[in-house]
Rosetta silent file (secondary structure, phi, psi, omega in degrees, C-alpha in Angstrom):
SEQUENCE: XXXXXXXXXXXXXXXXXXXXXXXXXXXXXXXXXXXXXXXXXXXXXXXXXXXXXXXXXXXXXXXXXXXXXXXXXXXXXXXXXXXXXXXXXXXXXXXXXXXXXXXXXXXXXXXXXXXXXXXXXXXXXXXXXXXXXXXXXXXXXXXXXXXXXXXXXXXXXXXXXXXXXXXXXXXXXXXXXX
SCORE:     score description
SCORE:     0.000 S_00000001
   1 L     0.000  136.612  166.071   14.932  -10.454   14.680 S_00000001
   2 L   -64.291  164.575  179.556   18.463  -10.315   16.052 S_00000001
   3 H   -81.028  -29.830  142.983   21.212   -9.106   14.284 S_00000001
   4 H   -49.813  -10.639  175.222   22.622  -12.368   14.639 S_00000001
   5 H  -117.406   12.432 -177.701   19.626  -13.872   13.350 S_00000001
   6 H   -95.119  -26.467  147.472   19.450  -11.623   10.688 S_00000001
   7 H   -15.980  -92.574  161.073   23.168  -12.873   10.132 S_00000001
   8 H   -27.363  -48.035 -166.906   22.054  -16.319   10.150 S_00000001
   9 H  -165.768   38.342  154.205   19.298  -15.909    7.731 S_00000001
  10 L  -114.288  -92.532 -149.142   19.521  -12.398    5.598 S_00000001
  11 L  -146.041 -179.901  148.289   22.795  -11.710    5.292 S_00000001
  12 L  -100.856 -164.063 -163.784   25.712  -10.600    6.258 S_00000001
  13 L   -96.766  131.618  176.588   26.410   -7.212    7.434 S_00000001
  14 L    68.636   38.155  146.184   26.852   -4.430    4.531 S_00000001
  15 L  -119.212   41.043  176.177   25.836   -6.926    1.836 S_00000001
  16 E  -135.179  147.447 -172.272   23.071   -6.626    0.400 S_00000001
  17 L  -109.521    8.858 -165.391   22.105   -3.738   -2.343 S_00000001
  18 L  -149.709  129.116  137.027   17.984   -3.614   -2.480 S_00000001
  19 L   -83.177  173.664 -174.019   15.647   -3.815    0.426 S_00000001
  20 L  -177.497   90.698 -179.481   12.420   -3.942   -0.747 S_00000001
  21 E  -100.780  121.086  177.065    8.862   -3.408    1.049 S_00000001
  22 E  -128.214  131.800  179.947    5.359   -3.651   -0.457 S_00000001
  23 L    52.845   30.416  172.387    2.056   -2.676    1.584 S_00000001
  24 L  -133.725    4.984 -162.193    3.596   -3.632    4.503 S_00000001
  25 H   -65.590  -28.098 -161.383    5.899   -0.774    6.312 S_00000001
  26 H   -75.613    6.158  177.261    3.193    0.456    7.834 S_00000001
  27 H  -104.888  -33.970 -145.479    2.992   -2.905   10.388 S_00000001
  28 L   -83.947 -174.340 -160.826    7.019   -2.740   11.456 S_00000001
  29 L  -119.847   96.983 -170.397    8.224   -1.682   14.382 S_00000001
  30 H   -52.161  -58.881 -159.098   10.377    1.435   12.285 S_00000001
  31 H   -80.623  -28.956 -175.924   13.419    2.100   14.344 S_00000001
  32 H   -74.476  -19.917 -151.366   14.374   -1.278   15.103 S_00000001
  33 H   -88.711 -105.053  168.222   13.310   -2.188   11.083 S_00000001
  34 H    10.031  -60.491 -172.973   15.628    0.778   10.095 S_00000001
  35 H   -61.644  -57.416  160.798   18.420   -0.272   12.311 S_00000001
  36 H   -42.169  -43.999  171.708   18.402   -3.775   10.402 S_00000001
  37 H   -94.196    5.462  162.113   18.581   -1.937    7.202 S_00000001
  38 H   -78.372  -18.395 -174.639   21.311    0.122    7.760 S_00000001
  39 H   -91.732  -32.904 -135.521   23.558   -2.863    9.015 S_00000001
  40 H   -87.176  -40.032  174.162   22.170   -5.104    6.148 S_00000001
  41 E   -95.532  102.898 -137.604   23.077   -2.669    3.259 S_00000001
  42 L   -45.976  130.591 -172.935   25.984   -1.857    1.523 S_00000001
  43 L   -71.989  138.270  -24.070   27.879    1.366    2.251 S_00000001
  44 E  -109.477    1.408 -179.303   26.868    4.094    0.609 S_00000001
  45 L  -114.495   41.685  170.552   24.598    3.631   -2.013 S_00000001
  46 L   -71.767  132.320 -174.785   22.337    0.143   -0.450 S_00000001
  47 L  -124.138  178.503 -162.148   19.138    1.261   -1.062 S_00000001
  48 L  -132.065  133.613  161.857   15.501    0.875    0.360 S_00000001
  49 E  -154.462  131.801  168.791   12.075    1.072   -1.580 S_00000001
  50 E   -65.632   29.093 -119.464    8.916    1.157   -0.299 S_00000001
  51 E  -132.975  156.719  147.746    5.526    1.363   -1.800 S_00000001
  52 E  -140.561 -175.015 -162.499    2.084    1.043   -1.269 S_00000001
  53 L  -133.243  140.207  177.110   -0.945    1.287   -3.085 S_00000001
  54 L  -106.911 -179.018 -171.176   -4.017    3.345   -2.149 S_00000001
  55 L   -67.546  149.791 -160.530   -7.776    2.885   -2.914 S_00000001
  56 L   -72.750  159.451 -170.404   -8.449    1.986   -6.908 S_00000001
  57 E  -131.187  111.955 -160.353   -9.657    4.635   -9.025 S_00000001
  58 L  -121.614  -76.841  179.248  -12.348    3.486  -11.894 S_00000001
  59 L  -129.157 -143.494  163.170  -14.487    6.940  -13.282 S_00000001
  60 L   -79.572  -51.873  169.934  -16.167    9.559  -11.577 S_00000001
  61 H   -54.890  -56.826 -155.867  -19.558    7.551  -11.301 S_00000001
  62 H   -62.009  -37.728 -147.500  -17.860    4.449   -9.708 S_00000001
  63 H   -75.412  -16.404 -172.985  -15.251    6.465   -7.105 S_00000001
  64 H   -74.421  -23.222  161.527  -18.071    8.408   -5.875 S_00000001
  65 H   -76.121  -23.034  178.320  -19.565    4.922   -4.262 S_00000001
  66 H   -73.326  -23.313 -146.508  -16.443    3.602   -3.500 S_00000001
  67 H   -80.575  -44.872  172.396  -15.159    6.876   -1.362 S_00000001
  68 H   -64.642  -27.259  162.149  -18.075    6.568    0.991 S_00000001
  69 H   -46.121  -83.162 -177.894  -17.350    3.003    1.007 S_00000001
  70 H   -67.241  -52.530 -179.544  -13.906    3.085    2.030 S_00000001
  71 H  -102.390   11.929  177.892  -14.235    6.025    4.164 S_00000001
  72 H  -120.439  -69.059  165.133  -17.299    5.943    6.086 S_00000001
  73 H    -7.479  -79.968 -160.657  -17.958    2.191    5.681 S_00000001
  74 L   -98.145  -10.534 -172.942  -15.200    0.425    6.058 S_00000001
  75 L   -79.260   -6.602  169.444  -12.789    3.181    8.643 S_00000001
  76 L   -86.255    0.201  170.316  -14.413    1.527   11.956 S_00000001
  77 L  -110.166  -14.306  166.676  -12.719   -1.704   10.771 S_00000001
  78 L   -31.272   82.317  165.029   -9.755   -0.159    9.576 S_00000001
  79 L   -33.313   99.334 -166.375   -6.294   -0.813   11.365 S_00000001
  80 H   -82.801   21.403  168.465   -5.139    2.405   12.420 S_00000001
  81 H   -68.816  -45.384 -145.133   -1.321    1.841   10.890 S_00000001
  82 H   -61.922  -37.122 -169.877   -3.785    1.497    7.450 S_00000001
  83 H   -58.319  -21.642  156.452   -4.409    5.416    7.809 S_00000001
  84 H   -42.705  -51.400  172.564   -0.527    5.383    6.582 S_00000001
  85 L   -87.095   16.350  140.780   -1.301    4.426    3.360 S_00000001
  86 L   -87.334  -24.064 -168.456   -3.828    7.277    2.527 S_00000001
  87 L   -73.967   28.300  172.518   -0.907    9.765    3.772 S_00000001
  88 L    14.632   79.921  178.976    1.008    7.495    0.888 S_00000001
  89 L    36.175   -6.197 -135.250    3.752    7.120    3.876 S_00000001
  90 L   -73.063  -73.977  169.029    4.342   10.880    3.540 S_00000001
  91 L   -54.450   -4.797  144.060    4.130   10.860    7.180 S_00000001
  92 L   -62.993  129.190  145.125    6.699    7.979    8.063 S_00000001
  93 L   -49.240  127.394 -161.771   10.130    8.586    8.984 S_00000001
  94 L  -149.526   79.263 -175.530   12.308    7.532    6.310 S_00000001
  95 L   -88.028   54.675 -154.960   15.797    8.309    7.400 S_00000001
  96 L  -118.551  156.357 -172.712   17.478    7.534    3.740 S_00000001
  97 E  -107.716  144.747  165.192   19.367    9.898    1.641 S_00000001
  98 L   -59.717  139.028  169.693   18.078   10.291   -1.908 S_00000001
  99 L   -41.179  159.105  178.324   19.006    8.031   -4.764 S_00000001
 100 L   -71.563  119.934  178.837   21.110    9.249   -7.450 S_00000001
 101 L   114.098   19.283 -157.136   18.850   11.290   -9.833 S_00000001
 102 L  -168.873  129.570  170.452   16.286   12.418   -7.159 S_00000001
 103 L  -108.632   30.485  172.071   16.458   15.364   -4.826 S_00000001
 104 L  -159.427  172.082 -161.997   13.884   13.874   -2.302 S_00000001
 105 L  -111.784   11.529  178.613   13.117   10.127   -1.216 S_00000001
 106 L   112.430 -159.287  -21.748    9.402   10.250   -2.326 S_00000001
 107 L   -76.881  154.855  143.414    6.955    9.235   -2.318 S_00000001
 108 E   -69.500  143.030 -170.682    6.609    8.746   -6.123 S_00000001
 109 E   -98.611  116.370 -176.997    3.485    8.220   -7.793 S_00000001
 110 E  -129.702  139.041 -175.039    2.904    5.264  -10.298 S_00000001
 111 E  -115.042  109.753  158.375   -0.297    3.934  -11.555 S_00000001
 112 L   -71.109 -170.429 -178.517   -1.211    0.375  -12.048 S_00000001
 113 L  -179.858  128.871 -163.056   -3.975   -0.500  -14.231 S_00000001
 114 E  -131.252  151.372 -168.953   -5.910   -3.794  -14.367 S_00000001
 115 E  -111.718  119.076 -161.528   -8.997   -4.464  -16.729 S_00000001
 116 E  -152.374  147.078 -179.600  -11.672   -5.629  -14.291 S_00000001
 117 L  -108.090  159.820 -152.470  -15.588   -6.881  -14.545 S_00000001
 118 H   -89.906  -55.372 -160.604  -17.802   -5.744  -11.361 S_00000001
 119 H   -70.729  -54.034 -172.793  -17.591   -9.704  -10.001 S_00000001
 120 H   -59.631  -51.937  163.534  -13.690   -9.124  -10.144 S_00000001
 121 H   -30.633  -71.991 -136.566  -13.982   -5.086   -8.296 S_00000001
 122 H   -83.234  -43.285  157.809  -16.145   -6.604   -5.870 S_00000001
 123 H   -33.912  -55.442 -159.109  -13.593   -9.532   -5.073 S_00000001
 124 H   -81.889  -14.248  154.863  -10.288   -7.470   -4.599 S_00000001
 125 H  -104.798   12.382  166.248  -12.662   -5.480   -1.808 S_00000001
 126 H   -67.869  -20.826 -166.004  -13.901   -8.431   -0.151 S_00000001
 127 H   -75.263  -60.960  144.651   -9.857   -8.869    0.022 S_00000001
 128 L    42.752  114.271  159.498   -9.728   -5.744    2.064 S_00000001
 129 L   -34.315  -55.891 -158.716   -8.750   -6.410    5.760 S_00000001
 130 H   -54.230  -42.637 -169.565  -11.469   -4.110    6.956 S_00000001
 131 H   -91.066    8.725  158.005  -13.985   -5.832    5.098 S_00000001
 132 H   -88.886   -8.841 -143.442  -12.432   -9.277    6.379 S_00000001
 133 H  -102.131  -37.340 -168.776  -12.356   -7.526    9.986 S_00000001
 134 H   -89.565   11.739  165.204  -16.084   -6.381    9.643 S_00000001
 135 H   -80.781  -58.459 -164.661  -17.081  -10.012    8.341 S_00000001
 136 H   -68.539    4.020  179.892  -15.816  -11.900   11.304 S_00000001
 137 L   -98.108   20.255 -172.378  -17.549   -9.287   13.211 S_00000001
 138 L    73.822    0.132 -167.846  -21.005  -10.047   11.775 S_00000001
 139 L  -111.443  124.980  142.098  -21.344   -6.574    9.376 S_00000001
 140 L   -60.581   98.303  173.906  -21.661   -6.905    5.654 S_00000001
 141 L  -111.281   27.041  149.579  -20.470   -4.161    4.479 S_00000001
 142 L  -103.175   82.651  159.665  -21.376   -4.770    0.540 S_00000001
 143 L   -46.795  174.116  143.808  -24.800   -4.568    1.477 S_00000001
 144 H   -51.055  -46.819 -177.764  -27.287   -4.929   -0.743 S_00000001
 145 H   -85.951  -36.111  156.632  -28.082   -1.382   -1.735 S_00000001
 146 H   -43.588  -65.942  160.696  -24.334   -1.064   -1.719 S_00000001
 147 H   -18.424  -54.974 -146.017  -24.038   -3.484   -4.361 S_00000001
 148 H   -92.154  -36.398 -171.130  -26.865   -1.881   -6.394 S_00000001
 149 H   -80.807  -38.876  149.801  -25.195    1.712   -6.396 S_00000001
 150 H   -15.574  -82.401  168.363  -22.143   -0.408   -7.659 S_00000001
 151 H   -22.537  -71.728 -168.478  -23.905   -1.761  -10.093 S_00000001
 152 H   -55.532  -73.029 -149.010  -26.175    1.488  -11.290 S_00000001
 153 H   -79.325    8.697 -174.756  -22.712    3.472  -11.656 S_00000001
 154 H   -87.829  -27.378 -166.428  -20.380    0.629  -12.904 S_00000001
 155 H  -108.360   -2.467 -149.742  -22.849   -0.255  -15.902 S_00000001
 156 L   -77.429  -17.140 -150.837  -24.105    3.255  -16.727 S_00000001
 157 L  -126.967    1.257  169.271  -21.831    3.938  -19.612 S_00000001
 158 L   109.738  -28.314 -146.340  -22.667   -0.024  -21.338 S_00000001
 159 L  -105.914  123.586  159.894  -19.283   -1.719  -21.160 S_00000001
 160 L   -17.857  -59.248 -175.076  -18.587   -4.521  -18.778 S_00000001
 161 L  -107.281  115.341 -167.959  -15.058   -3.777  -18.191 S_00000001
 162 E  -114.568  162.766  175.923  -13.497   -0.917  -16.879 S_00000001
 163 E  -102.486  140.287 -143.136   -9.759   -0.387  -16.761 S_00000001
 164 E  -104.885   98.200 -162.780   -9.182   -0.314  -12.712 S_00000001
 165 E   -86.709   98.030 -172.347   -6.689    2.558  -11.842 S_00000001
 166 L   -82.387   76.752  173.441   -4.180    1.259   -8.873 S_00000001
 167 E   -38.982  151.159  174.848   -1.815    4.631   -7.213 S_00000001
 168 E  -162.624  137.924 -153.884    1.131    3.089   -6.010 S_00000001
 169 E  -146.118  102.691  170.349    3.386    5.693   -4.435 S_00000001
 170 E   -48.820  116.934  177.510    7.099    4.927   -4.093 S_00000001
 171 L  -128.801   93.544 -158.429    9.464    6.080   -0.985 S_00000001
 172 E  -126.494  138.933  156.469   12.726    5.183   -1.773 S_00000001
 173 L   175.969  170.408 -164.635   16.195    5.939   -0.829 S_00000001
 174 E   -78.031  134.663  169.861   19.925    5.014    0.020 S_00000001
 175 L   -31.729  -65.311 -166.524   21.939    4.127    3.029 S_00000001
 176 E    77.386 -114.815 -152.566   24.878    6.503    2.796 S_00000001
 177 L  -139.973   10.793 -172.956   27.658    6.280    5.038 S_00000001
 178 L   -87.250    0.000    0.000   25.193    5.684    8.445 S_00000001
């Protein structure tokens, strides 16, 4: 977008005080994305925040099928901007000054946590690009026997419901005077 169209249909220039990106930095085109949010945000403390979320975290039993899953499985369908979000952006350029209280820009770590059934797990990775990218490509990748090791270490301890741990890892920081 132009800065005239960001005019047009953001803002104006040095008004706005929160940017705000989720799961998605890792698609822009950074320096030009940057450039927008330096004109966009108010001199000197317009700030930026960032986040993504990394693969879910359930016990010991479950993460040991998902790991293989995610990282053997599912990395030939994988987008490779995605490999950003295991470096939890760490490895972006982030040319932001720290926020007041903070002597670095991140990332921070925060954990959601969702109460989830096996039918529900096995939904949010069907959401999964990869495992939309290796569908239209003809590969299942919740096989069968996948499923079943799912299964085996998801039910092992009796309880339905596990609480579903989601990292979500913050990169945040202020304009300044740029």
């Amino acid at each position: 977008m132009s800065m005239s169209g960001l005019e047009q249909t953001v803002s104006t220039q040095s008004s706005v005080d929160l940017v705000t990106i989720a799961q998605a930095m890792h698609w822009f085109d950074l320096h030009a994305f940057y450039q927008q949010v330096k004109w966009i945000l108010k001199k000197p403390d317009g700030a930026i925040a960032a986040w993504c979320y990394t693969v879910p975290e359930v016990n010991d039993s479950v993460d040991s099928v998902l790991n293989p899953f995610y990282s053997i499985d599912s990395d030939p369908y994988l987008e490779p901007q995605l490999k950003l979000i295991d470096d939890k952006y760490m490895s972006i350029d982030f040319p932001f000054e720290p926020v007041e209280g903070a002597d670095h820009t991140g990332p921070f770590k925060f954990v959601a946590e969702k109460l989830m059934d096996l039918d529900e797990y096995f939904t949010y990775l069907r959401s999964w690009s990869a495992y939309q990218t290796a569908k239209t490509k003809g590969v299942e990748l919740l096989r069968d026997d996948m499923i079943e090791s799912f299964k085996r270490d998801w039910n092992e301890d009796g309880h339905d419901q596990k609480v579903v741990k989601f990292p979500v890892y913050l990169t945040i920081g202020k304009v300044g005077n740029a």
